[in-house]
C-alpha positions in Angstrom: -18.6 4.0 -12.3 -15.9 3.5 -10.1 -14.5 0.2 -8.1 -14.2 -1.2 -4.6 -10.9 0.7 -4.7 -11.7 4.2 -6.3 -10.6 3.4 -9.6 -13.0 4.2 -12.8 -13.4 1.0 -14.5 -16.1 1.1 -16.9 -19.1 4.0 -18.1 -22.8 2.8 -17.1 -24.9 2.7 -19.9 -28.9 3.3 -18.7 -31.3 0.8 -20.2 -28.7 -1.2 -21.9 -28.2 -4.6 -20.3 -24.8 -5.1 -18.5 -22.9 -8.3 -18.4 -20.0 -9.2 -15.6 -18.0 -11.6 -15.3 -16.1 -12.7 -12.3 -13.6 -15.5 -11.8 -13.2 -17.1 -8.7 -11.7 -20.5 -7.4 -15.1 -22.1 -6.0 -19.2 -22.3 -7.3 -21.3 -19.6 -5.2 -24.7 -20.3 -6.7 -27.3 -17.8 -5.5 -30.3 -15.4 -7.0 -28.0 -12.6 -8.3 -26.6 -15.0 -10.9 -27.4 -15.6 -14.2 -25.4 -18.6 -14.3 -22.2 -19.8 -12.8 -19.7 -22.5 -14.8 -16.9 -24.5 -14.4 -13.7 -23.3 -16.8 -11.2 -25.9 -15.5 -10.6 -27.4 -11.9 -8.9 -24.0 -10.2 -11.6 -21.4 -12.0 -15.4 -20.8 -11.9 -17.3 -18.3 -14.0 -19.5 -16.0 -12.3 -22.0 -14.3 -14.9 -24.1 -11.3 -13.3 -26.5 -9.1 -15.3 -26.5 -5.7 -14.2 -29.4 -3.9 -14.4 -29.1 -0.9 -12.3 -26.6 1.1 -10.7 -28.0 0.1 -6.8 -27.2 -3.2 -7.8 -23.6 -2.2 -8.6 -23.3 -0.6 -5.3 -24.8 -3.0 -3.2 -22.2 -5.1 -0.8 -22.6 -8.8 -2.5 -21.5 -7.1 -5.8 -18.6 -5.8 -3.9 -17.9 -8.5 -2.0 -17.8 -10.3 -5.5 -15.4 -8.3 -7.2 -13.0 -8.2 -4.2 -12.8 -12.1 -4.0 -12.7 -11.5 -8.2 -9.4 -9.6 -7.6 -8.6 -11.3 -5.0 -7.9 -14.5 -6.9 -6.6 -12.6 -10.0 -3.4 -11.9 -8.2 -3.1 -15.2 -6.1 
């Protein structure tokens, strides 16, 4: 599997259940969750089951993991 920037990040394991975590500095609540909480004031925790590669690929994960990195390196 490979990132929003080309880089291999981690091996996709068929019919094992995938967990991500994303960090961000605000709640987005929506379906694709499995639950979102509050770490401290700045930092919200963003848990997504993955359970296919299409849903890896799709543009809200994307979109995810750039505002992810995109607060990483504020």
């Amino acid at each position: 599997m490979h990132n929003a920037w080309g880089k291999q990040t981690i091996a996709w394991r068929p019919f094992i259940r995938n967990n991500i975590t994303v960090c961000l500095d605000r709640e987005v609540n929506g379906p694709h969750f499995h639950y979102v909480k509050q770490t401290s004031p700045p930092r919200w925790n963003h848990h997504v089951v993955v359970k296919s590669l299409d849903q890896i690929e799709s543009p809200w994960f994307k979109d995810l993991v750039k505002a992810g990195y995109d607060f990483a390196n504020k």
